[in-house]
N, CA and C of each residue as an Amber inpcrd file, in Angstrom:
protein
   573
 -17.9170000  -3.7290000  -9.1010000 -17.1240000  -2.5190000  -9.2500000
 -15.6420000  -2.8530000  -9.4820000 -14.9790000  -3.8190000  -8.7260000
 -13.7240000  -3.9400000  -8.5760000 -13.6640000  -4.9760000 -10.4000000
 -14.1830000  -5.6810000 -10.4560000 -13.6990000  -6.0660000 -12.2570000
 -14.1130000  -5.3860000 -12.9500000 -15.3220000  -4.2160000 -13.0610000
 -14.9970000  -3.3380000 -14.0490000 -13.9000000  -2.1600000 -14.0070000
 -13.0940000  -2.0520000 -12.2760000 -11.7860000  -1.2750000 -12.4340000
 -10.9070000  -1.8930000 -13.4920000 -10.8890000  -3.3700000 -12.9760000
  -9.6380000  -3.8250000 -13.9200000  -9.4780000  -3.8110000 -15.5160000
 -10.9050000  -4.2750000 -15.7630000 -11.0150000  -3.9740000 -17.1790000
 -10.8550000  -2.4370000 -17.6840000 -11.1050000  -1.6700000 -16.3660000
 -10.9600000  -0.0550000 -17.1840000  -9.0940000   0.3950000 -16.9260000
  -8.5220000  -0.6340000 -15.9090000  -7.3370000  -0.3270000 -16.0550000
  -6.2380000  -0.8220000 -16.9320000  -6.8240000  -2.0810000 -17.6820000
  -5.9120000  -2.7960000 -18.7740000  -6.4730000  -1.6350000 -19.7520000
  -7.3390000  -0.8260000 -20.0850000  -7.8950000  -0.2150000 -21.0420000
  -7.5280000   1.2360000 -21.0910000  -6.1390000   1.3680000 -20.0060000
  -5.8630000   2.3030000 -19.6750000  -7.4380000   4.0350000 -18.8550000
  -8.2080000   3.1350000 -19.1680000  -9.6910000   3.9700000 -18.5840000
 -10.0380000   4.3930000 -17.1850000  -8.5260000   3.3710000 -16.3630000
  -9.6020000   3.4040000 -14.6370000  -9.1290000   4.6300000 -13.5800000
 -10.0630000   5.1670000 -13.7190000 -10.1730000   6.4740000 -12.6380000
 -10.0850000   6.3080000 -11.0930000  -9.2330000   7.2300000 -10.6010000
  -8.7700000   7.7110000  -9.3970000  -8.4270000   8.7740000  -9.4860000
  -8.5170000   8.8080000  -7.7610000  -8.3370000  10.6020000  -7.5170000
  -6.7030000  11.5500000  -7.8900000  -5.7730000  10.1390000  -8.3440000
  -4.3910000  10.5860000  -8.6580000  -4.2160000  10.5970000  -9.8930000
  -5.3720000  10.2180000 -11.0410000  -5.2100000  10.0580000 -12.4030000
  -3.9370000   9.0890000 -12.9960000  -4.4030000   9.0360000 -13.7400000
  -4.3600000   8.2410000 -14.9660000  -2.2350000   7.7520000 -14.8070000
  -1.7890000   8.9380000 -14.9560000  -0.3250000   8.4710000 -14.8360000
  -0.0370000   7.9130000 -13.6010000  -0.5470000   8.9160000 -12.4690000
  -0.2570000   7.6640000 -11.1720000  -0.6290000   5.8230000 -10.5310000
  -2.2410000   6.3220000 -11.3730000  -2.5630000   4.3990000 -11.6760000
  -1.0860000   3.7510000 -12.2530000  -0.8980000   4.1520000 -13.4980000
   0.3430000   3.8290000 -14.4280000   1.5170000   3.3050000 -13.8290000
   1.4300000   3.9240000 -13.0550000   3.1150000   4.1930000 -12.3360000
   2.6650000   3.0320000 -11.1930000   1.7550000   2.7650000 -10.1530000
   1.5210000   1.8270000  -9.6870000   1.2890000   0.6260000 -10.6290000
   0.5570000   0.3450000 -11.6520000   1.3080000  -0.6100000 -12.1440000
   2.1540000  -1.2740000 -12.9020000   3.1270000  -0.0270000 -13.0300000
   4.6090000  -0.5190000 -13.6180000   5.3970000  -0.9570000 -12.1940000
   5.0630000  -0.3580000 -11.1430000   5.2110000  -1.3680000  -9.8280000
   5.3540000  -2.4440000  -9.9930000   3.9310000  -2.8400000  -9.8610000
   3.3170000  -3.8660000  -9.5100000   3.7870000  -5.3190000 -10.3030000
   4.2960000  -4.5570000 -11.9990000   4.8930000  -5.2510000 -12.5520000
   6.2920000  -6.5120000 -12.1650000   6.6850000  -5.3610000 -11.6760000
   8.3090000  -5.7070000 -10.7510000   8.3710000  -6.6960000  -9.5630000
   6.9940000  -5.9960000  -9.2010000   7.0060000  -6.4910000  -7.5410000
   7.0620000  -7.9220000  -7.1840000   8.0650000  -8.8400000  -6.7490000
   8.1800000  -9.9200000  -6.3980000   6.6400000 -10.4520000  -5.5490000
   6.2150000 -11.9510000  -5.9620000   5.1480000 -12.0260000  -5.0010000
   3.5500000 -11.8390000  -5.4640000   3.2110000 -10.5780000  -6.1420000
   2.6150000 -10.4020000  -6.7450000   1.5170000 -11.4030000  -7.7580000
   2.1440000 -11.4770000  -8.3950000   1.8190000 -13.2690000  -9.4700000
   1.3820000 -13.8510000  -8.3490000   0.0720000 -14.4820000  -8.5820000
  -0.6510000 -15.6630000  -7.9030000  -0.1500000 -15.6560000  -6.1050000
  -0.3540000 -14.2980000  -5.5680000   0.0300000 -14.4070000  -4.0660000
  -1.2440000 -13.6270000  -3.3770000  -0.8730000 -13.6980000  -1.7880000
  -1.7730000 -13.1250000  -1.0190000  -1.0710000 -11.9090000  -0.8340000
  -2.0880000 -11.3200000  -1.3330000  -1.2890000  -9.3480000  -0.9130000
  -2.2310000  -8.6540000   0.2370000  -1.2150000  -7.6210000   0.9430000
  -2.0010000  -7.2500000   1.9820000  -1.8550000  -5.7370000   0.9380000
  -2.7810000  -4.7940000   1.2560000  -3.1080000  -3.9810000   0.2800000
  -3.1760000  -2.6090000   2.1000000  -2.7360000  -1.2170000   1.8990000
  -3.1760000  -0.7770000   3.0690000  -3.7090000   0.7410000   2.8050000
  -4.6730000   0.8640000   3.3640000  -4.9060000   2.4610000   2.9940000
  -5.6990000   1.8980000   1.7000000  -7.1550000   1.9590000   1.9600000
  -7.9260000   2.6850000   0.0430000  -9.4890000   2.5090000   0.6480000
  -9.7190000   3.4290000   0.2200000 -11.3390000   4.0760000   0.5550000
 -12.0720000   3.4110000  -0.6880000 -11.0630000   3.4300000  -1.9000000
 -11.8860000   2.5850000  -2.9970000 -11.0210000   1.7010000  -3.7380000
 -11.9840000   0.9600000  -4.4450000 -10.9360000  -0.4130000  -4.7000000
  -9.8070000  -0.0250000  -5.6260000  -9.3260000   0.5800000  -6.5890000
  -9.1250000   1.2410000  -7.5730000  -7.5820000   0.8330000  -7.2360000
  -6.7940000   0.4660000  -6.2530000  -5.4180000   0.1320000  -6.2220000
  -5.5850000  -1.3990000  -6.2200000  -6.9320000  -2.1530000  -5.3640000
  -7.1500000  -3.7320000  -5.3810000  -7.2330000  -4.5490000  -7.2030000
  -7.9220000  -3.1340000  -7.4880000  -7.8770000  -3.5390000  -9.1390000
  -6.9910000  -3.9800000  -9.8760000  -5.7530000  -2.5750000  -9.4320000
  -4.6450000  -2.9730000 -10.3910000  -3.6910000  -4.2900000  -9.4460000
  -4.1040000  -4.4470000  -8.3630000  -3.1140000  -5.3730000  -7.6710000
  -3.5940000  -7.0450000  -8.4700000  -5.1440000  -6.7670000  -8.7580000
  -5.5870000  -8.3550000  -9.2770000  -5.4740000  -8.6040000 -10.4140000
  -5.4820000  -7.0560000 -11.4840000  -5.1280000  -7.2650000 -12.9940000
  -3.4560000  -7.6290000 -12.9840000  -2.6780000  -7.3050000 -11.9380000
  -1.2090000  -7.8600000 -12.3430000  -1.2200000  -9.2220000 -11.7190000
  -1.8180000 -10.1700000 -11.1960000  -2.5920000 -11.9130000 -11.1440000
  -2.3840000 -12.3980000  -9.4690000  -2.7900000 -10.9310000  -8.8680000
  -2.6450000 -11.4010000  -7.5290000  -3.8370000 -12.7620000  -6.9010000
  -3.7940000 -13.7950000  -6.0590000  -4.6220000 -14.6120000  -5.9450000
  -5.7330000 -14.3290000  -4.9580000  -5.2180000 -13.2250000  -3.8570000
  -6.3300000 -12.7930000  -2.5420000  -5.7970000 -11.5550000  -1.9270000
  -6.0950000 -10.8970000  -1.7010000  -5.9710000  -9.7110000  -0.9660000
  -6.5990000  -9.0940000  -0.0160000  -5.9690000  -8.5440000   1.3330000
  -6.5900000  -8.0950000   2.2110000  -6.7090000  -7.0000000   2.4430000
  -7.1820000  -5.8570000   2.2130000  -7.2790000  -4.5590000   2.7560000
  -7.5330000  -4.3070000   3.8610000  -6.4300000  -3.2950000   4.3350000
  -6.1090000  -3.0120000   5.9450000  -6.6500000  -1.3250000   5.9360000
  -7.3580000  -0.9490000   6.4040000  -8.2660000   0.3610000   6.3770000
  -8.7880000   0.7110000   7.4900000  -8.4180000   2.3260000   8.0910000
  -9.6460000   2.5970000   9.2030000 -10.7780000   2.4980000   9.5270000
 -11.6640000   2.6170000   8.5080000 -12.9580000   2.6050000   8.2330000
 -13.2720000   1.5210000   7.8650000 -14.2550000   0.8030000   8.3350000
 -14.7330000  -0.4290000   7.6030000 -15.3920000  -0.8560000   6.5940000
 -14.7900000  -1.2700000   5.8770000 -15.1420000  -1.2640000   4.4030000
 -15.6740000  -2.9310000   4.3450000 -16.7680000  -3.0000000   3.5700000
 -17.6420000  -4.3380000   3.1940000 -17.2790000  -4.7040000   1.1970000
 -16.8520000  -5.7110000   1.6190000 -16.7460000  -6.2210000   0.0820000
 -16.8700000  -7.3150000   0.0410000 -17.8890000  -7.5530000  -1.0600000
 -18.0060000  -8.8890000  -1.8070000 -17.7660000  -9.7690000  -2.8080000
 -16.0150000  -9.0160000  -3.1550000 -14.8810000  -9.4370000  -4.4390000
 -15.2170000 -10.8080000  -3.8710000 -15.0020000 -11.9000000  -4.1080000
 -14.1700000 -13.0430000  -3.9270000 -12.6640000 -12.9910000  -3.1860000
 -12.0660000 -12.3750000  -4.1460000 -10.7740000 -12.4210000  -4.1980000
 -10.2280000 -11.3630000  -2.8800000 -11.1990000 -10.1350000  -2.6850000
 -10.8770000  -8.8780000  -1.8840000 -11.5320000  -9.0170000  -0.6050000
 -10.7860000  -9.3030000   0.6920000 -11.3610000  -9.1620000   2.1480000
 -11.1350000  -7.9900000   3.0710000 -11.4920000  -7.0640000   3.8470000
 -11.2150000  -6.3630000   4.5410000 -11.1570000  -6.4050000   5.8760000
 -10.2410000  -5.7000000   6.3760000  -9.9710000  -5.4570000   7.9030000
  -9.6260000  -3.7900000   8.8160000  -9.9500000  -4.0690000   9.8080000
  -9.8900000  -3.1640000  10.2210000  -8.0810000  -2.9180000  11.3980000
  -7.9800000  -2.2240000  11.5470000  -6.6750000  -2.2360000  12.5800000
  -6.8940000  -3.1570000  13.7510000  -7.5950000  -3.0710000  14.6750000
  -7.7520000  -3.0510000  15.7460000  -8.0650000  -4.9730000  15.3250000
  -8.9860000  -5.4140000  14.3420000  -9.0950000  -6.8890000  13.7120000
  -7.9680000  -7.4100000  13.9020000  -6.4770000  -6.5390000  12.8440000
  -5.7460000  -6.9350000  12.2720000  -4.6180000  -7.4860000  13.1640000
  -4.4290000  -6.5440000  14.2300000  -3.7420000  -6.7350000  15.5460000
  -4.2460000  -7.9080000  15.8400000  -5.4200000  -8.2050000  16.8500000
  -5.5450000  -9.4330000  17.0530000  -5.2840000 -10.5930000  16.4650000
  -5.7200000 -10.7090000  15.0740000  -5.5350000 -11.9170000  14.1210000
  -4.0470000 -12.0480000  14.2610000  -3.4790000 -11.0250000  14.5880000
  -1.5950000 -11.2210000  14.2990000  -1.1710000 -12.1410000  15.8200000
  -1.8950000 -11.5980000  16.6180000  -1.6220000 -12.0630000  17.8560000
  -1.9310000 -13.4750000  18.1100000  -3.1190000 -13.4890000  17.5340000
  -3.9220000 -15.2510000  17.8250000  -3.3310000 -16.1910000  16.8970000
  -2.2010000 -15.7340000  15.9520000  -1.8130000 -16.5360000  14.7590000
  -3.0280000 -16.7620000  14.1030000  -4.0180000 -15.9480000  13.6340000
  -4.8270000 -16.3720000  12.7440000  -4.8570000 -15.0740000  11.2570000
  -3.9000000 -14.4710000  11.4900000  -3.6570000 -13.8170000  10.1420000
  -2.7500000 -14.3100000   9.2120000  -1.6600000 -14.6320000   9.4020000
  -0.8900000 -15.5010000   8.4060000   0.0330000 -14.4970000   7.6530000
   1.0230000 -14.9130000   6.6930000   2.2360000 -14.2770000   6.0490000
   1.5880000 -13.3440000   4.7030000   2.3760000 -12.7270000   3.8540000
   1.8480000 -12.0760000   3.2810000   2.5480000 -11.9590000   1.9710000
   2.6090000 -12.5170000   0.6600000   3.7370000 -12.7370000  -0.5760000
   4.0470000 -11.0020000  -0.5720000   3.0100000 -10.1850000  -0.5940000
   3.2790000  -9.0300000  -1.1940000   2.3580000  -7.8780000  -0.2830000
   3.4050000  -6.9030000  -0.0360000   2.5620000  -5.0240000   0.3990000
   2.0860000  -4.5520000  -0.7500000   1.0820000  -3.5160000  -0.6200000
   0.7330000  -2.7430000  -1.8260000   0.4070000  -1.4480000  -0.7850000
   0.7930000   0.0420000  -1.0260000   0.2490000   0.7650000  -0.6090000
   0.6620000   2.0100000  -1.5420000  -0.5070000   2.8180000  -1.3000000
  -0.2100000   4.0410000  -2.3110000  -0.9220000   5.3770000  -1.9430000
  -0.2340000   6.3350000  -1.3730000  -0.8550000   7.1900000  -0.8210000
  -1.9180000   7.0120000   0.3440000  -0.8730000   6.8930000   1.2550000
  -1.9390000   6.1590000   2.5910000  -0.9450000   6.1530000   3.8050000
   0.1290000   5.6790000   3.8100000   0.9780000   5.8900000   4.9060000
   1.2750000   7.3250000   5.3020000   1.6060000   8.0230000   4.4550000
   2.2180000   9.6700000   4.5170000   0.6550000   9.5860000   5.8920000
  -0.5190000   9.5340000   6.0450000  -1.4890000   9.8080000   6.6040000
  -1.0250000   9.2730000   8.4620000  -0.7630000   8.0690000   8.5410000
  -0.5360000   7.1030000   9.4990000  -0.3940000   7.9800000  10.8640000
  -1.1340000   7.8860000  11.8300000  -0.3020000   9.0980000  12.8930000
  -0.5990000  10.2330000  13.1440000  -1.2930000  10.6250000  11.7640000
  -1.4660000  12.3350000  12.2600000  -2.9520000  12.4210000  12.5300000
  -3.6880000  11.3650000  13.0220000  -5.1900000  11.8500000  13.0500000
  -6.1320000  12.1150000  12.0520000  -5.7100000  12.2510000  10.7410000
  -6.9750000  12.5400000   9.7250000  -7.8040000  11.9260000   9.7310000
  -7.6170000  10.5530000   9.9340000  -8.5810000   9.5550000   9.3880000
  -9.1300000   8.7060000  10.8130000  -9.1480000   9.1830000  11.9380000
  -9.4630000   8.6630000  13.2090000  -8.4640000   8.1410000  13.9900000
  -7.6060000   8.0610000  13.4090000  -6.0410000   7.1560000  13.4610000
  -5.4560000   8.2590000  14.8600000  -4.8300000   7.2980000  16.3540000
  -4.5630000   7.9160000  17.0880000  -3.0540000   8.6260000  16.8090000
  -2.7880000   9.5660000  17.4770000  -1.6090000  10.6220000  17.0390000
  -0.0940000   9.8870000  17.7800000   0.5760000  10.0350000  16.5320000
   1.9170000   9.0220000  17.1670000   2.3500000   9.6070000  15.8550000
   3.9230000  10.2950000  16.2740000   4.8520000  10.9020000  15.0460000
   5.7860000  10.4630000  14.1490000   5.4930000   8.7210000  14.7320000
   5.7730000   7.4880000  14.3280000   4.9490000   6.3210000  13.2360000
   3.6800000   6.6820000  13.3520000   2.8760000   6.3330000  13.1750000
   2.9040000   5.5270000  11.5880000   3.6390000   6.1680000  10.6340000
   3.5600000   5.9090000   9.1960000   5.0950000   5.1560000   9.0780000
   6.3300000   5.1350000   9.7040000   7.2080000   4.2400000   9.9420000
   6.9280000   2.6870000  10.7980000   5.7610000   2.8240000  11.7990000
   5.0770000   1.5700000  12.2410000   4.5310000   1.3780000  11.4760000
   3.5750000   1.6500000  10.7770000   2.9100000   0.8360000   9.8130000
   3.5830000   0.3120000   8.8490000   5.1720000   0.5820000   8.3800000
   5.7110000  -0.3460000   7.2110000   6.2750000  -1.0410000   8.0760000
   6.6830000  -1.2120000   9.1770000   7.2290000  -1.6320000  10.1250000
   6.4890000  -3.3580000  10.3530000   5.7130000  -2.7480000  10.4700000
   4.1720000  -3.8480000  10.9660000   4.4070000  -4.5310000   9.6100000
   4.1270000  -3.9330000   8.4580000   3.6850000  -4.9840000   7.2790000
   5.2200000  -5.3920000   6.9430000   6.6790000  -5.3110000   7.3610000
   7.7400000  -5.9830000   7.0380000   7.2080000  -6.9380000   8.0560000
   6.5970000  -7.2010000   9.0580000   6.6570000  -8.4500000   9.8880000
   5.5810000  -9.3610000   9.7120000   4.8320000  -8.8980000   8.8260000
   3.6530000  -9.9010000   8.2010000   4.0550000 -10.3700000   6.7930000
   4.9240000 -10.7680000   5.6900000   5.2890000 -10.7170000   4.9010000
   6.2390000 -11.5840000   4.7950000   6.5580000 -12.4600000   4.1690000
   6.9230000 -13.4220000   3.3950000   8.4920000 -13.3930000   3.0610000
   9.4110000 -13.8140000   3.7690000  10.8420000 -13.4050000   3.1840000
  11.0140000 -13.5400000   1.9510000  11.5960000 -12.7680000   1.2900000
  11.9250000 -12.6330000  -0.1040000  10.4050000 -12.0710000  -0.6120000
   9.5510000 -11.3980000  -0.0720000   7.9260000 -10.7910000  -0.6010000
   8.4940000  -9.5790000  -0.5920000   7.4490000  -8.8670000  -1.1920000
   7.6860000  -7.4960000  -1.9620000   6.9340000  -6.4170000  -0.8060000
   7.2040000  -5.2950000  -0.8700000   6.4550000  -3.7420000  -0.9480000
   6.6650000  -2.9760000  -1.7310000   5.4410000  -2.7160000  -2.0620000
   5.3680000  -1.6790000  -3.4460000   4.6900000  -0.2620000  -2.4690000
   5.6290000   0.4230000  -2.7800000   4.7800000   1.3700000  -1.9100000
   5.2460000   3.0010000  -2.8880000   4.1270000   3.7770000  -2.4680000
   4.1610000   4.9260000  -3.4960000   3.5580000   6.0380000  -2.4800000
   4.7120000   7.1010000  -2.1740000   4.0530000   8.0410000  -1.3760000
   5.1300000   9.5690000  -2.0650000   4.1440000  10.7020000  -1.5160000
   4.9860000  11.4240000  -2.0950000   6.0640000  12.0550000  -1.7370000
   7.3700000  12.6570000  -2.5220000   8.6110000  12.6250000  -2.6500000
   9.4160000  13.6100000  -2.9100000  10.0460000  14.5490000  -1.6280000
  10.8860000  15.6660000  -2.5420000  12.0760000  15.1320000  -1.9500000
  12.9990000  15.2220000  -2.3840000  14.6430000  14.9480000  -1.7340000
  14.5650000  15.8330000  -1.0990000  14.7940000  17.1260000  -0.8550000
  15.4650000  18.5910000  -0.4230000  14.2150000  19.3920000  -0.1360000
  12.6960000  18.5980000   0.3060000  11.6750000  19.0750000   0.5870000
  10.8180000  18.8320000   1.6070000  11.0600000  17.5830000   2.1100000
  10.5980000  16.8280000   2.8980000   9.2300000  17.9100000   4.3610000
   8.3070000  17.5700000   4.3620000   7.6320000  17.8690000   5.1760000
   6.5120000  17.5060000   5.9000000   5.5420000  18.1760000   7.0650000
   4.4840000  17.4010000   7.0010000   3.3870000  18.6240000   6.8760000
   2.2760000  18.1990000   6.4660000   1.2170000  19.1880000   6.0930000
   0.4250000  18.8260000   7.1810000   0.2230000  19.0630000   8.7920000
  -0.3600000  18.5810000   9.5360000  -1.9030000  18.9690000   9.4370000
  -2.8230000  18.1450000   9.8630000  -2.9750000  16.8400000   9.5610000
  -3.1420000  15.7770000   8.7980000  -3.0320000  16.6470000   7.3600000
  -2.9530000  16.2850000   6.1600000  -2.2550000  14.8230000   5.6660000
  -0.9670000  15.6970000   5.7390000  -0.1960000  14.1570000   5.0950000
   1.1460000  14.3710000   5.3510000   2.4380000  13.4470000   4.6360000
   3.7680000  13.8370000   5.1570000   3.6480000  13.3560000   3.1700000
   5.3300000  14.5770000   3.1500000   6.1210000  14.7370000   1.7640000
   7.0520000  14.0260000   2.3960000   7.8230000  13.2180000   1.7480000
   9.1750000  12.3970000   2.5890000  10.1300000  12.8510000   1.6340000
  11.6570000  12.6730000   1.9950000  12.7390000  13.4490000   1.5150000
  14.2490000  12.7840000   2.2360000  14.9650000  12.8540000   2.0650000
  15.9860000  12.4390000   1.6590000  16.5820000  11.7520000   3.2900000
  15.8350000  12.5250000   4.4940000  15.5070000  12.0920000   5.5850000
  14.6700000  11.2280000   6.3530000  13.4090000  11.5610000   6.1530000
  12.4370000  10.9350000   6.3540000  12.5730000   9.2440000   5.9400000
  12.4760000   9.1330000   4.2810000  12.2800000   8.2960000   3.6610000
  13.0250000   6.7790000   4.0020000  14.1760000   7.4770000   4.1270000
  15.1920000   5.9000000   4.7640000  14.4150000   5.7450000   5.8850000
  14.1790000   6.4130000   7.0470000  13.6140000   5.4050000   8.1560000
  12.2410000   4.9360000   7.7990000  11.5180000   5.3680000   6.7260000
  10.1720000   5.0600000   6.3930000  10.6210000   3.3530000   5.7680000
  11.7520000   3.1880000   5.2580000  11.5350000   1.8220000   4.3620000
  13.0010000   0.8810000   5.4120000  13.2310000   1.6150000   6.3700000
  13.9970000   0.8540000   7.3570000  14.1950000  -0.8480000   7.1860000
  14.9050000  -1.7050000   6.8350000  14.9520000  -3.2370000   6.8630000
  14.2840000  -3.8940000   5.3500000  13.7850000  -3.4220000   4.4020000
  13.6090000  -3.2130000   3.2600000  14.7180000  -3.1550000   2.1490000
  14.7370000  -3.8250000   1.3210000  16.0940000  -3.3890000   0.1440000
  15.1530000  -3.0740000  -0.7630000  15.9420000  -1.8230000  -1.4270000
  15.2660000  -1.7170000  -2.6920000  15.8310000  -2.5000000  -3.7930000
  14.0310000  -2.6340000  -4.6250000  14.2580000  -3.7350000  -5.6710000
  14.2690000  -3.4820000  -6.9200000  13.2550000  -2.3700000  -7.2400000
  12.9790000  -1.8040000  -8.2810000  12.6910000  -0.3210000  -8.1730000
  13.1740000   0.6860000  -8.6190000  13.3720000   2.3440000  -8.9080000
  12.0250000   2.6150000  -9.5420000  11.1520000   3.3250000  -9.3350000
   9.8610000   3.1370000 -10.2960000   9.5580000   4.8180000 -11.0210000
   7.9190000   5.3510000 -10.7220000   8.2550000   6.4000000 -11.9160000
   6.7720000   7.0840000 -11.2510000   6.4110000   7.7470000 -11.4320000
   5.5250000   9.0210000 -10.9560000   5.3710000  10.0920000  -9.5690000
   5.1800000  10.7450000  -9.5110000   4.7830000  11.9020000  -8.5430000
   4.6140000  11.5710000  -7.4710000   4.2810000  10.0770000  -7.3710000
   4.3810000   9.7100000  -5.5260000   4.9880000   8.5440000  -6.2090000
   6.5130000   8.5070000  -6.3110000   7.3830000   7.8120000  -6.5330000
   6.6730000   6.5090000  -6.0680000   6.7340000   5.0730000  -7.1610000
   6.1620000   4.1000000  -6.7250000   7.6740000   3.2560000  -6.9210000
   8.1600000   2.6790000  -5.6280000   9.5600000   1.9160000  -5.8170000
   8.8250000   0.7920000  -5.2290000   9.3310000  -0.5500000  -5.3760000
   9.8440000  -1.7160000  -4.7840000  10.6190000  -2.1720000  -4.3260000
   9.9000000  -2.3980000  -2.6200000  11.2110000  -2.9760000  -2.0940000
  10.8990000  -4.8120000  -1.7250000  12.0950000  -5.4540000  -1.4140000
  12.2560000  -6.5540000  -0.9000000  12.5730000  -7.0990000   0.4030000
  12.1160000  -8.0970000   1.0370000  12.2550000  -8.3200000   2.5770000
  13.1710000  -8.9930000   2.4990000
């Protein structure tokens, strides 16, 4: 499944639930994103591979997906984890650094319970929090969530809109690297 995403995403063909311009816009990211090229990316938030795709068509070397639900894959290249895994491995030193973040529509979630995830109003600022401390100085986050300046909200339990407030403490210790382009604004930042 995951190499016929890629081939359907160099072919401009590969389907997700955000269509066609938002794939796009993640990987004109991905383009930018320091790290990327021949690195280990931690990937967070995806029910389907469809963001791992475009992370391996731009020449990532391994990737880990960090997900509530436990997801089984038999990419080569694509491993999964669960939270509660991921913690430990961090603790035992057996998870290791990370060239590059990838996330895209998945944090706005973090915190509010949708997805089994315990309730903390913090919840989606720890999680970039967490992946600035697994990550590689000078490694990337590409992250894409959605975006009003002068709108900012949360759709409980839905999701969070971030805005001109929110957003700085969401990318807290992060520089931005690259300005990017679609509907859940996909920027790059640098550690």
């Amino acid at each position: 499944m995951i190499e016929k995403n890629i081939k359907e995403a160099k072919a401009q063909k590969l389907f997700s639930p955000y269509g066609l311009a938002e794939i796009n816009a993640l990987r004109d990211g991905l383009k930018h994103a320091p790290g990327i090229q021949d690195g280990r990316v931690l990937v967070i938030g995806s029910e389907r591979p469809w963001a791992e795709a475009c992370v391996l068509e731009a020449g990532a070397r391994e990737i880990l997906t960090l997900e509530y639900g436990k997801i089984i894959s038999t990419h080569p290249k694509v491993k999964t984890i669960v939270p509660l895994d991921f913690r430990m491995r961090f603790l035992n030193n057996t998870l290791g650094e990370f060239d590059a973040v990838v996330t895209f529509s998945s944090v706005e979630h973090s915190g509010l319970g949708r997805y089994g995830d315990a309730l903390n109003p913090w919840g989606d600022i720890i999680a970039i929090a967490r992946a600035w401390c697994v990550t590689k100085p000078k490694g990337s986050l590409t992250l894409g969530v959605e975006y009003k300046y002068e709108g900012e909200y949360i759709a409980f339990n839905a999701h969070r809109y971030y805005g001109k407030i929110r957003y700085p403490y969401l990318t807290t210790n992060w520089k931005q690297y690259y300005k990017g382009i679609g509907t859940q604004l996909v920027h790059v930042f640098v550690k």
